[in-house]
C-alpha positions, -999 to +999 in steps of 0.1 A: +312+307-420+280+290-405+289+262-428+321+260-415+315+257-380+289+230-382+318+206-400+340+215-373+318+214-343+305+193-339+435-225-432+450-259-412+478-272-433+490-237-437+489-230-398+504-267-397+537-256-420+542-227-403+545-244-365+570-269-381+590-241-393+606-208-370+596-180-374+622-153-388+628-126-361+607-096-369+627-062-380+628-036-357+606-009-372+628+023-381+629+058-387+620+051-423+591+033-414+573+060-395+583+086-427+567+062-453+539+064-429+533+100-425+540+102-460+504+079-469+489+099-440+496+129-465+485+113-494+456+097-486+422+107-497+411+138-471+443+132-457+462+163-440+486+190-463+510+181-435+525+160-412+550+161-383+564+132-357+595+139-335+617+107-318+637+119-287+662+093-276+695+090-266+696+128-259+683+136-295+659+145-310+647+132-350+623+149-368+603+134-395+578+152-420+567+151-447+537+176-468+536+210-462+533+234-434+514+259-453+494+245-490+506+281-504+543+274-498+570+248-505+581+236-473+572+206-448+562+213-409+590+218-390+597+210-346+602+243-343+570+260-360+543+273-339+507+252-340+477+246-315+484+217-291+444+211-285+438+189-254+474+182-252+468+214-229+450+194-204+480+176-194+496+211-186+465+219-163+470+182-143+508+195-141+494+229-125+472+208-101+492+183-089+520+209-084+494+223-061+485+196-042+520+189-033+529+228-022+493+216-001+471+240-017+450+221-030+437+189-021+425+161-047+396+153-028+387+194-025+354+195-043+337+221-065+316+231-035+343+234-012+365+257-038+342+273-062+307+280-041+295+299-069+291+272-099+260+254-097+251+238-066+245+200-085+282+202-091+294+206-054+304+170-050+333+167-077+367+164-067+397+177-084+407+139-087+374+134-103+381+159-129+416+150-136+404+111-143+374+125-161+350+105-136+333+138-127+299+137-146+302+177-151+284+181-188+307+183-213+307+223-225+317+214-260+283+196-271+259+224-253+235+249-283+257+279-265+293+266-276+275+256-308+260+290-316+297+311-304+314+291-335+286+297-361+281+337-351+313+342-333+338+320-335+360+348-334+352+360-300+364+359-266+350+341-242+357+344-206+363+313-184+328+318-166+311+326-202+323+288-211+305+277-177+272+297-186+268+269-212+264+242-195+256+258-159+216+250-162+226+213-168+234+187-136+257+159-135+256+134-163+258+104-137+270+102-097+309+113-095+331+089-095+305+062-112+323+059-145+345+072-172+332+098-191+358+126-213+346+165-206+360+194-217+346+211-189+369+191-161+397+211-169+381+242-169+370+238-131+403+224-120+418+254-137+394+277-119+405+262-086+439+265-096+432+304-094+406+304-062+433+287-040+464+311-052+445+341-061+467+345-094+458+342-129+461+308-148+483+322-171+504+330-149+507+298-130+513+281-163+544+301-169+558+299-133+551+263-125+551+243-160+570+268-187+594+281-172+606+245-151+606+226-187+623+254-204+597+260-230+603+291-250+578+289-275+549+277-255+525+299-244+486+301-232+468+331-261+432+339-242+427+365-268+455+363-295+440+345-326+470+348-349+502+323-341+534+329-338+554+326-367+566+304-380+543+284-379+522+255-389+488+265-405+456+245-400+433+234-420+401+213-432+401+193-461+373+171-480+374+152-515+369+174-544+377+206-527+410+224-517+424+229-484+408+257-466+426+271-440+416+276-407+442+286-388+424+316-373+390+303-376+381+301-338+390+323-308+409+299-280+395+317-254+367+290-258+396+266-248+410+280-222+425+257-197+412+227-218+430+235-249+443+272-258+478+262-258+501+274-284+535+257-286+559+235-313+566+198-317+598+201-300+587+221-272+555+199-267+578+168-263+602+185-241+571+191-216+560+152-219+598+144-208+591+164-182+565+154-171+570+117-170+602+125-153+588+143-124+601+178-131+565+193-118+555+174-086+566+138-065+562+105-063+531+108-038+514+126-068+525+107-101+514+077-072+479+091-079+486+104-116+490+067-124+460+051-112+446+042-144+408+030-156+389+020-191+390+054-212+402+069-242+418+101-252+402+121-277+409+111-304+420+080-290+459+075-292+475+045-303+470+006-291+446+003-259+441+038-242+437+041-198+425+073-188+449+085-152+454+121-137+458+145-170+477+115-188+473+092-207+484+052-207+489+037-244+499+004-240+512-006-278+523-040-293+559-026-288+554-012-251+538+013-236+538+053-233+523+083-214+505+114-226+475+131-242+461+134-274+442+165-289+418+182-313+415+216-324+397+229-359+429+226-380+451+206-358+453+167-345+481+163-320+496+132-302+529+136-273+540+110-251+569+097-236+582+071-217+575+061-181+608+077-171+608+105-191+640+097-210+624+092-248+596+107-265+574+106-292+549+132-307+528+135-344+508+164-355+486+167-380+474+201-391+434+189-398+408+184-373+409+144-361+406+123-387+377+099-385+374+059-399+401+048-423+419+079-419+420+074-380+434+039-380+463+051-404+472+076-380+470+055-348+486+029-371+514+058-371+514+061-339+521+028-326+546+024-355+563+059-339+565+039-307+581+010-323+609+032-332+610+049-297+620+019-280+640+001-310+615-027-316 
């Protein structure tokens, strides 16, 4: 087991012919292209057991797949299969936040000291913008000895919200607020804290009322101390040369998530949020105003073509065009959901490893941006 959690945790003539001759149009990439894709994702060395992408346009949506859902059992991953969404989860939290600040709740520029007097006293200066853009400096909780030691001893174990802050409460800011980009687990964690300080209700619960229930997700939900999934569902696992799959589905409690990744939904209800979203289901145009003020930053793992870092989202801006939304990581589970600036199409791939690093990574970005392609028919 202690084994386990330290892999998871951590020429001129030629150029001359080819101006005096034009060029054929390029092929729109298809369907086909992105299955061929997720198809070499599968079959490359260390590659995943499994892979999912869903296409919504036109009021449809395509599912592509190809591997298997579970190594024991014939069958590929399915849209409607439960799995970890990772960080995707942090895009739900923004939605949370931003809902507040328009109900007037909360404020963007309400800072830790302001909401949450009782976190460390270095910290008071951070604004829920800050956190949102990931510009805060708060240490990030997911590289501190205490996260480190819960996954080798426990990693089955809850963890309350304020026993994630214990482990990073004796460290100050990484550099002044604001200063630069900088991705932390820990932003979300706050904001979600706040989320609770100005309503008084539990996160859970304003997950369900505000972003759930408004998108019509039915399969999504926020486990603090469920470990198993709901079935069916798609199992996770890690896998290196030479060895077999082994799975790791249940390997680690979420409750050392929380608000920055514990979410359990499907690939089909995961895109239906993104449409959402990007379509302003959640809060208005003053807010996605400020949701869309974008700097230098990538997603982790970074999503496809150039990554911005805004409010909880995401921009990916792709040799075909560009899309909104979040990447994640969780052991067992790789996930990717965007969607267009309207909210009418949207695109999502999971992968049911941890993030791929190297080669592996540039295929599945490579995906990606081929996904996107076929999104918007180029």
């Amino acid at each position: 087991m202690a084994r386990l959690a330290r892999r998871l945790v951590p020429p001129l003539a030629a150029a001359c012919a080819a101006l005096a001759v034009p060029a054929a149009a390029a092929a729109a990439t298809t369907d086909a292209d992105v299955q061929r894709g997720l198809q070499r994702l599968v079959s490359s060395p260390g590659g995943p057991p499994g892979a999912v992408a869903t296409l919504y346009r036109d009021g449809r949506l395509t599912v592509l797949s190809a591997g298997r859902a579970n190594v024991n059992r014939h069958g590929p991953p399915s849209a409607t299969a439960s799995m970890r969404i990772a960080s995707v989860s942090k895009a739900f939290s923004a939605a949370v936040a931003l809902q507040l600040v328009q109900r007037g709740a909360l404020s963007l520029d309400d800072t830790i000291g302001q909401r949450l007097p009782s976190l460390p006293q270095a910290w008071a200066p951070v604004t829920v913008r800050q956190m949102l853009s990931h510009t805060s400096g708060l240490p990030d909780y997911t590289t501190s000895p205490g996260f480190a030691d819960q996954a080798r001893t426990d990693p089955r174990g809850y963890v309350p919200p304020a026993g994630i802050i214990d482990w990073v409460r004796d460290r100050p800011l990484e550099f002044p607020p604001g200063s630069r980009y900088a991705y932390s687990n820990t932003d979300n964690v706050v904001v979600a804290l706040m989320a609770e300080a100005v309503t008084g209700r539990p996160y859970r619960e304003l997950l369900q009322e505000l972003v759930f229930g408004p998108a019509g997700l039915t399969r999504t939900s926020f486990p603090e101390r469920r470990i198993s999934l709901p079935r069916p569902m798609i199992r996770g696992y890690v896998v290196e040369r030479g060895s077999p799959p082994e799975d790791v589905t249940t390997f680690l409690s979420p409750s050392g998530a929380w608000a920055s990744g514990a979410i359990v939904s499907t690939p089909a209800d995961l895109a239906r949020f993104m449409r959402a979203n990007l379509a302003g289901r959640f809060f208005g145009p003053q807010q996605r105003a400020e949701q869309m003020r974008f700097v230098p930053g990538a997603s982790s793992p970074p999503g496809p073509g150039r990554n911005e870092a805004g409010l909880g989202l995401f921009r990916y801006t792709t040799r075909c065009g560009v899309v909104y939304g979040h990447t994640g990581d969780f052991p067992g589970y790789v996930q990717w959901a965007a969607a267009t600036a309207d909210g009418r199409r949207s695109v999502t791939t999971t992968l049911n490893i941890p993030a791929p690093t190297g080669r592996l990574l540039a295929r599945l970005r490579a995906v990606q941006a081929r996904a996107v392609c076929a999104l918007l028919g180029r």
